[in-house]
VOBAFI-375938 format. One line per 10 residues: number of its first residue (from 1); their letters; for each residue z, y, x of C-alpha. Coordinates in steps of 0.1 Angstrom, whole numbers, plus 5000, padded with zeros to 4 digits. Example, Ala and Ser with C-alpha at 12.3 -4.5 7.8 and 13.67 -1.06 7.14 Angstrom:
REM VOBAFI-375938
1	AS	5078,4955,5123  5071,4989,5137
REM end
This chain:
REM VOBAFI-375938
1	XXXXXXXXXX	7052,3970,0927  7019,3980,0938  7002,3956,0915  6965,3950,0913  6942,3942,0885  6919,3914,0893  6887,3910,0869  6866,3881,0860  6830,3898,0846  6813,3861,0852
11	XXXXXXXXXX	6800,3845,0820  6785,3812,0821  6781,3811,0784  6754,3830,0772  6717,3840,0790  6712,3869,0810  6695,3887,0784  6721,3884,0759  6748,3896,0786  6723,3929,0790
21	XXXXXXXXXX	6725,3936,0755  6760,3929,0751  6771,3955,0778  6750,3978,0767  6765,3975,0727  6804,3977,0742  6796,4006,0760  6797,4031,0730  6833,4022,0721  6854,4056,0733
31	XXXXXXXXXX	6885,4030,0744  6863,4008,0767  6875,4007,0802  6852,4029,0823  6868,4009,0848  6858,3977,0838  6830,3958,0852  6800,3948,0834  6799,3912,0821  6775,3894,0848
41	XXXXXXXXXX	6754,3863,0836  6759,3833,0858  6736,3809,0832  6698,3813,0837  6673,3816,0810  6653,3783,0803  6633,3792,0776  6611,3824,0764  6625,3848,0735  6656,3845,0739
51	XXXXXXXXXX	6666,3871,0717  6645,3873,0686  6644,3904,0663  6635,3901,0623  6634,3927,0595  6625,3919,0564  6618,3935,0522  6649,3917,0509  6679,3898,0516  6662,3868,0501
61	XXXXXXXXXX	6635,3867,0520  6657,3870,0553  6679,3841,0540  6649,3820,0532  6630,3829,0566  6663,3822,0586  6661,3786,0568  6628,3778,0574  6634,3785,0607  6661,3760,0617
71	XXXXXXXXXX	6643,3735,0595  6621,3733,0619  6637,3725,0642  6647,3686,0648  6669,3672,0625  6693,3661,0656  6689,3698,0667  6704,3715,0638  6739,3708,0639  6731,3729,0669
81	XXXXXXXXXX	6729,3759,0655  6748,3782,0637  6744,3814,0608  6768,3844,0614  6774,3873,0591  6800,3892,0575  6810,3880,0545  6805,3846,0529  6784,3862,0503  6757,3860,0527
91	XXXXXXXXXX	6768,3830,0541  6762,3818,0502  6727,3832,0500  6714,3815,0532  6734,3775,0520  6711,3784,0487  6683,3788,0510  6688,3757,0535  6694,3734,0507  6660,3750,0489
101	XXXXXXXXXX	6643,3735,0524  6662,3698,0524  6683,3713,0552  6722,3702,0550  6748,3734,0554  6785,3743,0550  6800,3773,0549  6829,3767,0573  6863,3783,0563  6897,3775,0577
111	XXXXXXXXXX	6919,3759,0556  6958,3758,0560  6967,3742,0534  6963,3712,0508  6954,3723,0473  6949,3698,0452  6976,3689,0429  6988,3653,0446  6982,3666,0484  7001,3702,0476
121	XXXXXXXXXX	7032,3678,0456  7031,3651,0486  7033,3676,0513  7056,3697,0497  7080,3670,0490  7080,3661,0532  7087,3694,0539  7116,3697,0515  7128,3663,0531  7128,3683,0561
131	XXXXXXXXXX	7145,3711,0549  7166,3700,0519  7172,3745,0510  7137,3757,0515  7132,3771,0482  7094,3778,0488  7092,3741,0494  7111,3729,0458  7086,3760,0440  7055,3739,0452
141	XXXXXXXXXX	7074,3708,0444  7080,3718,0409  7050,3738,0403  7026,3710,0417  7045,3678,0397  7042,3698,0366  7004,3700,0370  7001,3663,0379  7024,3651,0348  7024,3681,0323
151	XXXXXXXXXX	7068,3683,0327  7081,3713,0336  7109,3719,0357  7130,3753,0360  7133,3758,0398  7165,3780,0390  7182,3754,0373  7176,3727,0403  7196,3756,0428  7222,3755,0406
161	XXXXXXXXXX	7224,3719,0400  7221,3712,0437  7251,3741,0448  7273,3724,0421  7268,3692,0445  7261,3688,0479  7234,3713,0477  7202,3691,0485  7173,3701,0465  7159,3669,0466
171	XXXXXXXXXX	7182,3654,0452  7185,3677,0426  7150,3678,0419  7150,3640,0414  7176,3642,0394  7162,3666,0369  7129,3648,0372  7143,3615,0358  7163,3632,0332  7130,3639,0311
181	XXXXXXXXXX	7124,3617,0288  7086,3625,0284  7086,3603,0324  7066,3570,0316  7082,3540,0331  7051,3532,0362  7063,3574,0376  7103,3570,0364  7105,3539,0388  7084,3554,0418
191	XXXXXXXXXX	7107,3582,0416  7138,3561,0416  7125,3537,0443  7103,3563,0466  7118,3591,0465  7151,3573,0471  7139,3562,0501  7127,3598,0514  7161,3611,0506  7185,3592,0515
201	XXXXXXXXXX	7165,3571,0544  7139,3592,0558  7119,3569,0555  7087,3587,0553  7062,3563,0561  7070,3539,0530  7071,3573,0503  7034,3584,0518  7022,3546,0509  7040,3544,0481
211	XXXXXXXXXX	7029,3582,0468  6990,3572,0475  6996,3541,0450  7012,3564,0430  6982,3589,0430  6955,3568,0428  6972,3551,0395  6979,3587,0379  6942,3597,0386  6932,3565,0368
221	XXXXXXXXXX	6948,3578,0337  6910,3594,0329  6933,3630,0319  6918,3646,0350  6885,3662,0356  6859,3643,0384  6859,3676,0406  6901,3674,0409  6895,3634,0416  6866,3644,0442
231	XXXXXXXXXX	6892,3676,0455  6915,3651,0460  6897,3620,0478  6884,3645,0506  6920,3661,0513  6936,3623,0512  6906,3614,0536  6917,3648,0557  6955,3640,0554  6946,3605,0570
241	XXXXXXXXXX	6923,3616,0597  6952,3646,0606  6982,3618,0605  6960,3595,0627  6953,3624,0650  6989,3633,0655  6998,3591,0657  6970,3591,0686  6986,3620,0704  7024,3604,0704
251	XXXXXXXXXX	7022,3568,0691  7035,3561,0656  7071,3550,0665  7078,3584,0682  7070,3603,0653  7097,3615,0634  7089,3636,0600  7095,3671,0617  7069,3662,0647  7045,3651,0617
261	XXXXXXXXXX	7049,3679,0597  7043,3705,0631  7012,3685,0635  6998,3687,0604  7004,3723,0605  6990,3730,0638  6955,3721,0623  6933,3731,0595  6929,3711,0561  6889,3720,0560
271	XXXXXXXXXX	6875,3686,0557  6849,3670,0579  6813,3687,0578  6783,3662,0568  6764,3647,0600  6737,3670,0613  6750,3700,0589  6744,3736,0599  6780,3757,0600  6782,3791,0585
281	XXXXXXXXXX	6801,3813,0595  6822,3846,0593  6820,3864,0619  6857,3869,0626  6863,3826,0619  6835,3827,0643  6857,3837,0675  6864,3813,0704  6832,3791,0694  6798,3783,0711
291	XXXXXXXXXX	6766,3774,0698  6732,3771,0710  6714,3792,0686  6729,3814,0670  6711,3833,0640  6732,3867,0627  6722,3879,0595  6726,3913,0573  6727,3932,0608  6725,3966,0583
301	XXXXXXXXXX	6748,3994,0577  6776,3987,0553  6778,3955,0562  6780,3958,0606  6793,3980,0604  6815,3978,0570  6813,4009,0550  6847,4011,0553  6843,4018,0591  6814,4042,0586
311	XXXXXXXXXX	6831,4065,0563  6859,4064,0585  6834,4077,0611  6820,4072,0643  6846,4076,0667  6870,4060,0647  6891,4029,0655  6876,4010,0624  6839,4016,0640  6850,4003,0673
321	XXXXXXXXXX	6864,3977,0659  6833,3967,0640  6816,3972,0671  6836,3944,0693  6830,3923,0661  6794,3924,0671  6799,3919,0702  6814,3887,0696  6789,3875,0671  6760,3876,0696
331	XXXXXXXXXX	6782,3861,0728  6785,3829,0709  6752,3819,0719  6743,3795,0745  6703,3793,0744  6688,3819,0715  6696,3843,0698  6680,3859,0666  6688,3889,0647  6679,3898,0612
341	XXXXXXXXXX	6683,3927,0591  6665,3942,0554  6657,3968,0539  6673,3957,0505  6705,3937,0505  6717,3928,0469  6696,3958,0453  6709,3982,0476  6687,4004,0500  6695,3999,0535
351	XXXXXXXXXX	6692,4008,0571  6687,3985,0603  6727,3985,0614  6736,4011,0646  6743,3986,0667  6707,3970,0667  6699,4011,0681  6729,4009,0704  6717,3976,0719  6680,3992,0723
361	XXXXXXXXXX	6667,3963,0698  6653,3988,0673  6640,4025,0675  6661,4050,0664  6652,4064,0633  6628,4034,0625  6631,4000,0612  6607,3979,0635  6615,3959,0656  6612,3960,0692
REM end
């Protein structure tokens, strides 16, 4: 078909001197395209030190100097930047750090799904609602209620019960839920009244109301500890901000409980980061983002690259791999960018990482800094 490959090397992301560096670092990967064009920066620089190189003694001291940096910077400025490494261990050490200088931080993690006990129940039981044989569903169900009320119920015995009918797990489960006589009378009649409603109506709109005031009475009960209560009040505060989200999208009368259910699903369960907080991130959670200034720390072998990937060797896929990883670290960055590295991380001799060398950021075979 005589096709042709058109390429698109323009970046209008990051400065010129981070594209340098950045062509220069993919350029020791074996599969890398010979034939593939350079990146070319179409941003100019508007600052001096744009790329910042630090090595430090210790991995504490990098952590606190990479926190006295950004609080430095103006509070409204902060939220600005971000802290990149490999592993949230590090992320951990540098939140001890920000908070030890007043600075607000969060380690940023992706979250798919709802764990505390009345979130994981309540979304459970939509989703069985939605799919009355999803045995994953009637496990969480089960599993979840049991935590909440302290009554067990045998998943095996709801299948059965629900083939010997018309084969709706719900129905079953509700069953076996009100045949326990340990149920008090406030949770026997929500599950009569609620869950009759979900079940035989659909009517999911009433059972989240009514499973909120439901909730909010069982956590009054003073049998649960102030970190489940505070667990749960951020991921009701998320569920509502997610349903609103979807209800802004379509307009609440369109929704039906499978459009809900896709949207909820479609985003994370991570709840809102504090005003003016600085993210932490992996590097790999890190893909697809921007920032300003962007600070990546623990830039040491064993950790970029993994020691996985060096005792795999060089020219092995794992190292390349690592390698594109750090290539994506320092292309987030819109305005500065600052690299650290130590000679001791967690007790543990180490060497400025290869791809500071690779990038012509360090000397080879020597730990200053260029």
């Amino acid at each position: 078909f005589n096709l042709s490959v058109l390429q698109l090397p323009e970046n209008y992301r990051c400065p010129p001197e981070v594209i340098e560096i950045a062509n220069k670092l993919i350029k020791y990967n074996l599969t890398h395209d010979k034939n593939k064009l350079d990146l070319i920066a179409r941003k100019q620089s508007n600052q001096n030190d744009v790329i910042q190189v630090k090595n430090f003694v210790s991995f504490d001291e990098e952590a606190d100097w990479v926190a006295s940096d950004i609080a430095l910077r103006a509070k409204e400025t902060r939220c600005n930047c971000v802290v990149l490494a490999r592993n949230h261990r590090l992320l951990g050490e540098v939140l001890t750090k920000l908070k030890a200088h007043n600075v607000l931080g969060y380690i940023a993690v992706r979250k798919d799904e709802f764990v505390s006990n009345p979130m994981v129940w309540l979304h459970a039981m939509l989703r069985l609602a939605n799919a009355r044989h999803d045995r994953e569903q009637l496990r969480r169900v089960c599993k979840s209620f049991s935590d909440l009320k302290g009554i067990i119920l045998i998943v095996e015995d709801i299948i059965s019960d629900a083939e010997a009918e018309e084969g709706d797990f719900l129905r079953a489960w509700q069953r076996a839920a009100l045949q326990k006589e340990q149920l008090d009378t406030e949770t026997k009649q929500f599950l009569i009244e609620a869950v009759s409603k979900l079940a035989d109506k659909l009517d999911f709109w009433t059972f989240i109301k009514d499973s909120f005031a439901w909730f909010e009475k069982q956590l009054g009960f003073g049998s649960v500890s102030n970190n489940s209560i505070t667990e749960y009040e951020e991921e009701k505060a998320t569920w509502n901000n997610l349903t609103n989200e979807v209800i802004g999208e379509l307009g609440r009368d369109q929704i039906t409980l499978n459009v809900l259910l896709q949207g909820l699903d479609l985003r994370s369960k991570t709840p809102s980061p504090p005003d003016g907080a600085v993210p932490c991130y992996t590097i790999h959670a890190s893909k697809g983002m921007e920032f300003d200034h962007v600070y990546l720390v623990g830039l040491v072998e064993d950790q970029i690259p993994s020691w996985q990937a060096r005792k795999r060797g060089e020219n092995s896929d794992e190292m390349q791999e690592e390698r594109r990883n750090c290539f994506v670290a320092i292309t987030r960055v819109q305005q500065s960018l600052t690299l650290t590295y130590s000679h001791r991380v967690f007790g543990w001799a180490t060497e400025p990482s290869r791809f500071l060398k690779e990038m012509e950021l360090v000397h080879h075979n020597s730990n200053k800094s260029k």
